[in-house]
Structure formats: structure tokens, C-alpha cells
C-alpha positions in Angstrom: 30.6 15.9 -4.5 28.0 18.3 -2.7 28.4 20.4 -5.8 27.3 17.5 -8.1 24.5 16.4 -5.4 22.7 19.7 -5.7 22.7 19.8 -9.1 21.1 16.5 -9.4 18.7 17.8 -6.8 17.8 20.7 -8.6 17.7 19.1 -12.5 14.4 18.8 -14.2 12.4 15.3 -13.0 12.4 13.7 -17.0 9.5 11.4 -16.6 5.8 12.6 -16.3 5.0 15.8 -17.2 5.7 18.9 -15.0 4.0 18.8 -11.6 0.4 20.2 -11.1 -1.5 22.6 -8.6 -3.9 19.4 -7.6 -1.1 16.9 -7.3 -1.2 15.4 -3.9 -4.4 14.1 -2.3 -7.5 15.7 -3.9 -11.4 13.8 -2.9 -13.0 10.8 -5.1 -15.8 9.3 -5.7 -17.4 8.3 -2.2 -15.4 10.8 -0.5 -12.1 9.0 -0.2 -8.9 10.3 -0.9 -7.4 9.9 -4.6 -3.0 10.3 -5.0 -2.4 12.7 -7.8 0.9 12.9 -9.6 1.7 15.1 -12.2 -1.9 16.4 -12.5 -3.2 12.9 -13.1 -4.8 10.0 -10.9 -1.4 7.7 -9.7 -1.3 4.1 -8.8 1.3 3.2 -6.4 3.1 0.0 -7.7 6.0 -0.2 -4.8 8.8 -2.3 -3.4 10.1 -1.8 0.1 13.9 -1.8 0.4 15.2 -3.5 3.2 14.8 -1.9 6.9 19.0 -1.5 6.5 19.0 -0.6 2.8 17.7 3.2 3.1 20.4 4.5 1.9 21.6 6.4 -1.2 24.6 3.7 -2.1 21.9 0.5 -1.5 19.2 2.1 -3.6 22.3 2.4 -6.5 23.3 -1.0 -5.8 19.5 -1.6 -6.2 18.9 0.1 -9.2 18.9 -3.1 -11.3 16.7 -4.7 -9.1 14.2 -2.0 -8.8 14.0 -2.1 -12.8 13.5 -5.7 -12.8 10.6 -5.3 -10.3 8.8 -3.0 -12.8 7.6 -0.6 -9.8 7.0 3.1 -10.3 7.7 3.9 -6.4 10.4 3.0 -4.1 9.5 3.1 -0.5 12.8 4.1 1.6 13.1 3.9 4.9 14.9 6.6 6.5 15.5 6.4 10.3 15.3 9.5 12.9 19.2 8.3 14.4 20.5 9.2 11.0 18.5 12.2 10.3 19.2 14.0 14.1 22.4 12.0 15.5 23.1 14.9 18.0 19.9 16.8 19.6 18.6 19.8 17.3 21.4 19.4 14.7 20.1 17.8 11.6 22.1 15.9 8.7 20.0 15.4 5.6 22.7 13.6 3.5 21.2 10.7 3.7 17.1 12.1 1.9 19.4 14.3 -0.4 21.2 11.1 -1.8 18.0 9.1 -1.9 16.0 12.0 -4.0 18.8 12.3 -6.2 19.3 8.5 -6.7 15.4 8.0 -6.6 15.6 10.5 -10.1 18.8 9.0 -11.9 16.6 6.0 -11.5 13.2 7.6 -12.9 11.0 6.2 -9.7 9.0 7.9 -7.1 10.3 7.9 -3.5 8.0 7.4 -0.6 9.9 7.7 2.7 9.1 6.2 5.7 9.7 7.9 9.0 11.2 5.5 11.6 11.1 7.8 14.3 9.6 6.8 18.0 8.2 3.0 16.8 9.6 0.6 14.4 7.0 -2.6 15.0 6.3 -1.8 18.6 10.1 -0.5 19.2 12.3 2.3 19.6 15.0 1.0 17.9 15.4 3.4 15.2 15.2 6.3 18.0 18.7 8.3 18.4 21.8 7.1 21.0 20.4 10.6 23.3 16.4 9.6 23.0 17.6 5.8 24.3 20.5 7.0 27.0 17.7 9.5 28.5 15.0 7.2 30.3 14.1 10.2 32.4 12.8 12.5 29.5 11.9 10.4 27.7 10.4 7.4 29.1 9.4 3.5 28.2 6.2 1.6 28.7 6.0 -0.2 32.0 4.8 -3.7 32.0 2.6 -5.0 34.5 5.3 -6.4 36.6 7.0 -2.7 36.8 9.6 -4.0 33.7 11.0 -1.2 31.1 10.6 -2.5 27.5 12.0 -1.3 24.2 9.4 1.3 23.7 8.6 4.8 24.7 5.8 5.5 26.2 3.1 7.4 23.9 2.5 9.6 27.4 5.8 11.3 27.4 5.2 14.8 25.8 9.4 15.1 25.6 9.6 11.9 23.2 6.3 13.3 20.9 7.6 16.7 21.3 11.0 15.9 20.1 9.9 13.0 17.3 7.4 15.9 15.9 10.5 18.5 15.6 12.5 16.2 13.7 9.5 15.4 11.3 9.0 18.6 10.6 12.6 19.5 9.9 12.4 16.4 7.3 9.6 17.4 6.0 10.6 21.4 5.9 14.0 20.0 3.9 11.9 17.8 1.5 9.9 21.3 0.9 12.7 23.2 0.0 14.6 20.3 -2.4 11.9 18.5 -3.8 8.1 20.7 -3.6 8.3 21.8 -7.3 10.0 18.3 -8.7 8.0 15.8 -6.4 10.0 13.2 -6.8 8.5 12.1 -3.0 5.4 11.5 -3.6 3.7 10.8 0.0 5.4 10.2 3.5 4.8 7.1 5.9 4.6 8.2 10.1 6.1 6.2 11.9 6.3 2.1 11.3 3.5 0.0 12.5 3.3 2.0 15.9 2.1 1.0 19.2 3.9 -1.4 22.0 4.4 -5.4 21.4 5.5 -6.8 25.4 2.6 -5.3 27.4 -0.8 -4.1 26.5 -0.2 -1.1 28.0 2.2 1.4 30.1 1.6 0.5 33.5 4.2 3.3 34.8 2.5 5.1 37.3 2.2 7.8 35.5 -0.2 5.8 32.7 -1.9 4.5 35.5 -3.4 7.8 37.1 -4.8 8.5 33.0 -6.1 4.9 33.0 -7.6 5.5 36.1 -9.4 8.7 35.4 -12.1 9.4 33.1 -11.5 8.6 29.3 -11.0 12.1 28.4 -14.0 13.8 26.4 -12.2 14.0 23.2 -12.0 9.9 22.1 -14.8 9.3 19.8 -17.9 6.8 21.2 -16.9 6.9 24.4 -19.6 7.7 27.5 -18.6 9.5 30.8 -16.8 6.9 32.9 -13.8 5.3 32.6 -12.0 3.0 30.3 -13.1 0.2 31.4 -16.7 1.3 31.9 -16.4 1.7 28.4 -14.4 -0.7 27.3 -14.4 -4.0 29.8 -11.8 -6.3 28.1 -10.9 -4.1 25.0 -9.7 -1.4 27.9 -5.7 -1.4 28.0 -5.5 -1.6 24.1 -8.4 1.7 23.5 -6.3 3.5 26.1 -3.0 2.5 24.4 -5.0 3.7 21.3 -6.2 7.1 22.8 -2.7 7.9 23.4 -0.7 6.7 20.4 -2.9 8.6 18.1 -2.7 11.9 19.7 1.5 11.3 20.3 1.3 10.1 16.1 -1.2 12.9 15.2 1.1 15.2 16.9 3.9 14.2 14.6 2.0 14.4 11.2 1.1 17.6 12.5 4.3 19.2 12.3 5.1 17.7 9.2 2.1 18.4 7.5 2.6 22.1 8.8 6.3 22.5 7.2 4.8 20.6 4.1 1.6 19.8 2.6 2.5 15.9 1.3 0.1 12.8 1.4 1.1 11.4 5.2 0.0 7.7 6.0 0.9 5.4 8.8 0.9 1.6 8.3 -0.8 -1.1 10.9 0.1 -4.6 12.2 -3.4 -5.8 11.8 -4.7 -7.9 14.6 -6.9 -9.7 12.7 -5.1 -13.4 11.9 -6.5 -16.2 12.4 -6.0 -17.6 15.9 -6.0 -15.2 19.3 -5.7 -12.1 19.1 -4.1 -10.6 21.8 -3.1 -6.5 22.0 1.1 -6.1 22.8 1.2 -9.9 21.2 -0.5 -10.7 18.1 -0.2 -6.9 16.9 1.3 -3.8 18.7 -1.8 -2.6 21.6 -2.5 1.0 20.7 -2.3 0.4 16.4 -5.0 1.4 14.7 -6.6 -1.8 14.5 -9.8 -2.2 12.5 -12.2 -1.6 15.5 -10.3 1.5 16.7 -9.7 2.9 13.0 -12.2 5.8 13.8 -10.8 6.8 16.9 -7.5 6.9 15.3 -8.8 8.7 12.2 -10.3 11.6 14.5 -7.5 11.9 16.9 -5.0 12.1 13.9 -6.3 14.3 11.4 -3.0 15.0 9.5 -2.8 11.4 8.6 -4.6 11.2 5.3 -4.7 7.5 5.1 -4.2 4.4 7.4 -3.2 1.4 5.0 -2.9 -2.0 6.2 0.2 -4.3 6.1 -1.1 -7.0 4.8 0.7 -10.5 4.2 -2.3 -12.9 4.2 -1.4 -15.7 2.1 -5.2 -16.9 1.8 -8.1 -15.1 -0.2 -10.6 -15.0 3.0 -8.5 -13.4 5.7 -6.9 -11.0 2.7 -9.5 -9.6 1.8 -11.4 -9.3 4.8 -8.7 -7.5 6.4 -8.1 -5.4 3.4 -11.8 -4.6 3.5 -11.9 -3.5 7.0 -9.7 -0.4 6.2 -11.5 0.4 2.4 -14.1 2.6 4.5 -15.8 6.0 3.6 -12.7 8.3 3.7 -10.2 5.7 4.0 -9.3 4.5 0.3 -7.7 1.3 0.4 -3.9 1.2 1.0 -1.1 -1.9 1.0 2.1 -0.9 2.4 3.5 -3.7 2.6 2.8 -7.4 1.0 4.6 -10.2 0.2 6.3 -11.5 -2.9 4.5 -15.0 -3.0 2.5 -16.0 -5.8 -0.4 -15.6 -3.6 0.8 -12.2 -3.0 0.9 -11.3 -6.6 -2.5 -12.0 -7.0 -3.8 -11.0 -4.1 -2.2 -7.4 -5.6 -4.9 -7.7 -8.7 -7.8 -8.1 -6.3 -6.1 -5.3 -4.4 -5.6 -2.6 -7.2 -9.0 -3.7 -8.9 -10.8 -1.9 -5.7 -12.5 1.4 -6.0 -10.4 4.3 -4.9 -7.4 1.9 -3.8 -4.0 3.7 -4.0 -2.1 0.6 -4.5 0.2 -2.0 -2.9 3.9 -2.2 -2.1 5.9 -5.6 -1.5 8.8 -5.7 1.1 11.8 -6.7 0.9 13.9 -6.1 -2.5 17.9 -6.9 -2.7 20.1 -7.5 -5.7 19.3 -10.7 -6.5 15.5 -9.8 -7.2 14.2 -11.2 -9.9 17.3 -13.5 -10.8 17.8 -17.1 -10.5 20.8 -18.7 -11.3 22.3 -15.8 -12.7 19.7 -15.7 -14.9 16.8 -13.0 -14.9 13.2 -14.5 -14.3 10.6 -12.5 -13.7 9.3 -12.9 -9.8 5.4 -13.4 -9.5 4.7 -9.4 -8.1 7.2 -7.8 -10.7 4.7 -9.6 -13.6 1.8 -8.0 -12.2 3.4 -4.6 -12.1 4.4 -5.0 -16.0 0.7 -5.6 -17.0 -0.9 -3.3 -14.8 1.3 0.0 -14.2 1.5 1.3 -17.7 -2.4 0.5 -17.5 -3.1 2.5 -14.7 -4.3 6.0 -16.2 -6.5 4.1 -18.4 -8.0 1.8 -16.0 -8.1 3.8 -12.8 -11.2 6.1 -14.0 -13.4 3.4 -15.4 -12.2 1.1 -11.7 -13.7 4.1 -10.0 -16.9 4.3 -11.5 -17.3 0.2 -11.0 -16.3 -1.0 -14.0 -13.9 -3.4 -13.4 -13.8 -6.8 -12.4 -10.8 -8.9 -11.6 -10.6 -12.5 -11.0 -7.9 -14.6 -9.2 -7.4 -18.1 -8.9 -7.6 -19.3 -5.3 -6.8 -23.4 -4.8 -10.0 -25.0 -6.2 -11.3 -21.9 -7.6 -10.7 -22.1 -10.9 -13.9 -20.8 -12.7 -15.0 -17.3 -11.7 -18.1 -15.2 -13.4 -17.5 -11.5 -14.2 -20.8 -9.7 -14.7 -20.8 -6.4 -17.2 -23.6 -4.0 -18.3 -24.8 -6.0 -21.8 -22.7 -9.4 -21.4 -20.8 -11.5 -18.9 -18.1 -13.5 -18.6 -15.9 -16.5 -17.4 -12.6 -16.3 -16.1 -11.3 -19.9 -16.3 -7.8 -20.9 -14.9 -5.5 -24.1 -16.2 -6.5 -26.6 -18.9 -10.3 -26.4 -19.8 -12.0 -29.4 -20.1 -15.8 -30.5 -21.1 -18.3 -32.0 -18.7 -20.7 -31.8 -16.3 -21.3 -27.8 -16.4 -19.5 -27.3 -19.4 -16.2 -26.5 -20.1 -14.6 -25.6 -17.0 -10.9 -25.1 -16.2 -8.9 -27.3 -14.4 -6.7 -24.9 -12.8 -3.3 -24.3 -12.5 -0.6 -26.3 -10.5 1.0 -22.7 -9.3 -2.4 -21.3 -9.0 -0.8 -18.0 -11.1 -4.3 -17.4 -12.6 -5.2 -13.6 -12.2 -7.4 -11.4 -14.6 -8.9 -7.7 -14.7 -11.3 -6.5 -17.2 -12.5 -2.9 -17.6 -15.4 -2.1 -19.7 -14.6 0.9 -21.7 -18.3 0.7 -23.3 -20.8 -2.1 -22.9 -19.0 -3.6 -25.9 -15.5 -2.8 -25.7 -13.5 -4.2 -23.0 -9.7 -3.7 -22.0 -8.7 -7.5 -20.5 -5.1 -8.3 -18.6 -3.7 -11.3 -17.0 -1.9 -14.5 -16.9 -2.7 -18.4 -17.2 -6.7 -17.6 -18.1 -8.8 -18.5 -20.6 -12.2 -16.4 -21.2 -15.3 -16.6 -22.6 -18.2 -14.3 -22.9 -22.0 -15.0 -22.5 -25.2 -13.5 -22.7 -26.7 -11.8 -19.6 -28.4 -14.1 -17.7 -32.1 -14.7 -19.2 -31.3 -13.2 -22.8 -31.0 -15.6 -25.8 -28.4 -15.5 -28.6 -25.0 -15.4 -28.4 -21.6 -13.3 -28.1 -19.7 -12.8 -31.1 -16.2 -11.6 -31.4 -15.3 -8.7 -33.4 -12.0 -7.9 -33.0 -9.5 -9.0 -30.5 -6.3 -6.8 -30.8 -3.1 -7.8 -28.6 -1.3 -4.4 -27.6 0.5 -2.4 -24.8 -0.8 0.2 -22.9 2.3 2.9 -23.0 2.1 6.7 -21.9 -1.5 6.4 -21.1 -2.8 5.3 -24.6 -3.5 1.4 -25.5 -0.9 0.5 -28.7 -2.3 -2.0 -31.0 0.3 -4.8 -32.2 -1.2 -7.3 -33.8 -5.2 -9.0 -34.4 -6.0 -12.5 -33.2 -8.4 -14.8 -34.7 -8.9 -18.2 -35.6 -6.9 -20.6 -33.4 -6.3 -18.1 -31.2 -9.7 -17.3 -30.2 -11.8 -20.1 -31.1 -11.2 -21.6 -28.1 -11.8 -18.3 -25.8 -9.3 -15.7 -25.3 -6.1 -16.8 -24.1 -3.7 -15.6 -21.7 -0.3 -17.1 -21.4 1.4 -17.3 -17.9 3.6 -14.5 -19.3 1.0 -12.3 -19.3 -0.7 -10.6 -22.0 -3.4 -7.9 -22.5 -6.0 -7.3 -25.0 -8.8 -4.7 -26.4 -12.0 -7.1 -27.5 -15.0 -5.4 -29.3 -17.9 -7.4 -28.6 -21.3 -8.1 -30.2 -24.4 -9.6 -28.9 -26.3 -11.9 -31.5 -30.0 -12.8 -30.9 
């Protein structure tokens, strides 16, 4: 069996072509960070296994599902009480089956270390790290209580945490650094403490009561709250899970140069929004994203978990983390219609490495026995093969994606020489025009890249478009070919031309999905 395992672990990867010198993280446009894969530009199209299912025989057991889902990268959790059951001795079954598996299945793997915090927890620490409250210490709550989480003070808990990173990370090295079949690494899980916002342990209070040290970014001499007045537990809690994190990727990045990311709880739902309640106190939430960027320079990118069912807080909270050096990352999403859509605006963004969704078991895109396509797993089909082509020309702005949002059902796509319409659900004439109606599931979603000012590469479902002039010119848009295809190995694959009925009445895109390659032509 171990025989078997390490040849599996040492066969050829049979998909892509044969790892690059740039793969990894190299700088785009605007400075941020761009994921290379086999030498070219990679869009992360993921599904989240279960927080129990990080395991060589559930991703097996998975494999159907995974196909069904259409995503290119599997994101495994793998949790520090398998990987280091007894102090200092280290069993790496567990990433050896998952790499192998990850392979047989021809996916990516991006593993998630569940080390000190699971959501605010220490659940996923080992049976010595939770016996030893003396080494390794929890958060105090006001009222002198112990909770579920270590303290991001105790140097014994980051100190042990970062050697157990970097012996994953030194293992990954030696299995997987020519195949790549991992293709980035996630730090921890949505760190910081939910119960308190902060560690009141006596300990923590000295720090809090002295200075905020001269190395968090913004602050004046004084102390924290001097600084900070109300926002002053969660900034400490900040100051110190960043370092204690930073720490961690250190020592991985160290033992091997892979893409590292942590995920956040974002604080920023509707309603209050209270540090150690609405989101763990001390995760890098929008407002402290700097400060956690500088104290943790071996994370390359903070992405956002994001599970926003409505366009306005989406996208604004996706939009607080798309900064200069941050690209935009989705970690984790939901597999809602909404969601689906919401992953078009998503991967339409400049410099964004992509989304995953949580959550995937065997019954993934079946119903009755039957297999139906789920609302995420669509999006994946049209987009991923798409991605080489479509990722340069989203990078230089010259994309533009429209999704249907409940009474939004007619949205305007400005190019270089024409525009157009995105209409969702039945169109009807009236006041305005034809308009659409919109659809009852709301499963409208549409991205168009202009290849040249009259060639344009168009995907979606449940649309119907129509091109215009540019505002203020006269004339008309004629269409000169509209060509249904695939986009497969990185090259578009013409199947068949549409005309008459099929365009007359603008370019249609059945709920199934379909993509296109229109030549345009501007009449005066």
C-alpha cells in the first residue's frame, strides 16, 4: 500500500503542461498578485469539502461529485491533530493520500491549515495543545472565564503552530514542488476569538495597558485606546493575531515558497457589528486589512469569505478587500443561485483569483437520483475552460459582466466602438423599448470580453442581448457572424453559425448556458 502511494506521488501530473519557473504568485497589472499554474495565468474555480471530509477516502468517495461540480481546485482541509497527534512526531498520511487522490482525480489541491483557530476556535488543535492550559494558554473574558481559544500572546502555542506548518509545508516541498498538484496554502481558518473581544488574562492586560508598540501601522505614541477609543480591544486583538499568524506563514513560507492566504469572517453584515460576536475580534477586517498586511508579510493574500446573498452588501464587501496589492479572493461562497451569480461578478474583476463554494458531499449535483446541474457547477462549466482566454483581456478592462438582481433585469454594457444590453427573462415592447421581464429564478448572468472593438467572446445563461451604437453616434449595429462554440485547451472551437431566428431577436442564451464569438459591424 505505501509502495503503491509513492508511486502515485511520484507519477507525472497528466493535465496542464509541465510546471514552470514563474508558477506561483508573480505581480499584475496594478501591482496585485496574479496565481500562475503551469506557466500560465490560473483561475481558481473551487469547492470546499466538508470541515470532516479532508480525508483521502472522502475525497474518493467525492470524486463523482467533484466532476459534477466542474471545479479545477479542491480545497481540503487538513487539521494540525492529524498532522502532529504526539508533540514533534509528524504523520503525513493523511496530505500523501489527498495529493495522490487530488491527481487520480486530475484537480488542484489547496489545503487549508486548521492549526491554532478554526472560526474563532481551537478545536482543530491537538489532545497535548488543549490538555496543557499552562503553555499554552486561552483568551480570558472579561469576567476572568477561559474560552475555546488560545490566546494569540502565548509565544508556546505560535511557536509550536509555526513548527508544524513548516514541517507540512517542508513535506509538500519534497512530494509535490516539481508536480504542483497543491497549488496555494490557506493559514489558519477565519482566525481571531468569537466570546470576548479580547484576552483579558492578565497577562494581555499589562500589553493593552502599555504603549501600542511602534511596529502597528497608523498608530501615534500612546496607548490603544488613545488611538483607538471604541475600536481598541478588537486593533489590539488585531496587533497580536497578525504577528502570532505572520509567524506561522513565516515558517511555512521558509520550508516552501507556495502562494499562502488566510480567509476572514467579515464584519461587515448588515446589522451590529460587534468584534468576538458578529465576526472573530482580531480578523483582518476591512478597516484593519493594512495592519494585518504589514504585520504578516508571508501571507500573499487576505480573501474574504463571503456568503452575501444580496448584490449591495456582496459586493461591497468583496470590494473592500480588491485593494492595491490585494487581488480579490473568495474562499468560501455559497451554492445558492444568488451565489452563482454573484461568482460572475466575482471572477469578472480585475486581477481576481477566483471563488470557491463550501460544502460539497455525494449527493452534489443530484436530485432524485438523477444528475441536475447545481446553480455554481453551471458557472464553472462556462467559465473555467474560458479562463486563459478571458483572464488577459479581464485584466486590461475589457470585460463586463452582468447579473440579474430581483428587479434588475436590464443592464448596459459599455465597449470601445459599441454597447450593449444585457436583458434577463421574456422581453417585451413598451415604454423604453424592449426590456426584459426577468426571470422567476433570477438565474440571469452574462460576461462579455472584447477581443477587438468588433469581436467579442459572450457567456451566460437566461439573457438576451442586443448591441447599440455608442451613445451620440447614428447608424446601427449589424451582425456578422455569430458562431456557438466551446472554449477547450485555451482555444475557442467553433460548432456551429446562428442566424435568422436565432438572432433576429438578439442573441440568446438559454438557462443551460451557452457561449458565443460575435463579429460586429457598425453601420452609419
Amino acid at each position: 500500500m505505501k509502495a503503491a502511494l509513492l508511486g502515485a506521488l511520484c507519477a507525472p501530473f497528466l493535465f496542464g503542461v509541465s510546471a514552470l519557473a514563474q508558477d506561483g504568485l508573480t505581480t499584475a497589472g496594478g501591482g496585485k498578485p496574479r496565481l500562475m499554474v503551469d506557466g500560465r495565468p490560473f483561475l481558481v474555480l473551487g469547492v470546499q469539502l466538508n470541515n470532516s471530509s479532508g480525508y483521502p477516502a472522502a475525497l474518493h468517495a467525492l470524486g463523482p461529485a467533484v466532476e459534477r461540480s466542474h471545479a479545477n481546485t479542491v480545497m481540503a482541509p487538513i487539521g494540525w491533530e492529524s498532522i502532529e497527534p504526539v508533540e514533534g512526531r509528524y504523520d503525513f498520511s493523511l496530505i500523501d493520500g489527498l495529493v495522490a487522490e487530488a491527481r487520480t482525480q486530475k484537480v488542484r489541491l489547496a489545503l487549508l491549515w486548521f492549526g491554532s483557530w478554526k472560526n474563532g476556535a481551537m478545536s482543530y488543535t491537538p489532545a497535548w495543545v488543549k490538555h496543557d492550559t499552562v503553555r499554552f494558554p486561552r483568551v480570558m473574558t472579561r469576567e476572568g472565564r477561559a474560552i475555546e481559544a488560545l490566546s494569540p500572546i502565548g509565544a508556546a502555542s505560535r511557536d509550536a503552530d509555526a513548527r508544524a506548518f513548516g514541517a507540512v509545508m517542508a513535506h509538500l516541498k519534497a512530494i509535490d514542488g516539481k508536480q504542483k498538484t497543491v497549488i496555494m496554502v490557506q493559514v489558519e481558518n477565519e482566525a481571531g476569538v468569537l466570546g470576548s473581544d479580547r484576552d483579558y488574562s492578565p497577562t494581555a492586560q499589562a500589553l493593552y495597558d502599555a504603549p501600542v508598540p511602534t511596529d502597528m501601522p497608523g498608530a501615534r505614541p500612546g496607548g490603544w485606546t488613545q488611538n483607538y477609543a471604541e475600536r481598541a480591544q478588537e486593533a489590539f486583538m488585531a496587533y497580536h493575531t497578525a504577528r502570532y499568524v505572520g509567524a506561522v506563514a513565516a515558517a511555512g513560507k521558509a520550508a516552501y515558497d507556495l502562494p499562502l492566504y488566510v480567509n476572514v469572517w467579515p464584519r461587515e453584515q448588515p446589522g451590529l457589528e460587534r468584534p468576538g460576536e458578529s465576526s472573530p475580534s482580531g480578523g483582518a477586517v476591512s478597516w484593519l486589512l493594512p495592519q494585518w498586511r504589514a504585520l504578516a508579510p508571508a501571507v500573499d493574500i487576505v480573501g474574504v469569505d463571503n456568503y452575501d446573498i444580496n448584490v449591495a452588501p456582496y459586493t461591497a464587501i468583496a470590494r473592500a478587500y480588491d485593494v492595491p496589492g490585494n487581488p480579490l479572493f473568495v474562499p468560501e461562497t455559497g451554492g445558492s443561485m444568488a451565489h452563482a451569480r454573484h461568482a460572475f461578478w466575482t471572477i469578472a474583476q480585475p486581477h481576481s483569483v477566483g471563488i470557491s463554494k463550501f460544502g460539497l458531499d455525494d449527493q452534489f449535483g443530484l436530485k432524485d437520483g438523477r444528475e441536475a446541474e447545481e446553480p455554481m457547477a453551471a458557472t464553472y462549466r462556462l467559465l473555467g475552460p474560458a479562463a486563459s482566454v478571458l483572464l488577459p483581456l479581464r485584466d486590461e478592462g475589457k470585460v463586463g459582466v452582468a447579473v440579474e438582481e430581483d428587479g434588475l433585469a436590464n443592464i448596459p454594457l459599455p465597449f470601445s466602438a459599441v454597447d450593449l444590453v444585457a436583458r434577463f427573462g421574456e422581453v417585451r415592447d413598451g415604454y423604453g423599448g424592449p426590456r426584459g421581464q426577468g426571470n422567476k429564478d433570477l438565474s440571469g448572468r452574462v460576461l462579455v470580453a472584447e477581443a477587438a472593438p468588433d469581436r467579442f467572446y459572450v457567456t451566460g445563461t437566461s439573457a438576451n442581448l442586443k448591441f447599440s451604437p455608442k451613445l451620440g453616434q447614428t447608424g446601427s449595429v449589424q451582425l456578422v457572424t455569430v458562431q456557438e462554440g466551446r472554449f477547450e485547451a485555451g482555444a475557442w472551437i467553433g460548432e456551429r453559425l446562428l442566424n435568422g431566428d436565432e438572432t433576429a431577436f438578439g442573441l440568446i442564451l438559454p438557462k443551460e448556458g451557452r457561449s458565443l464569438l460575435v463579429t460586429v459591424q457598425v453601420n452609419p
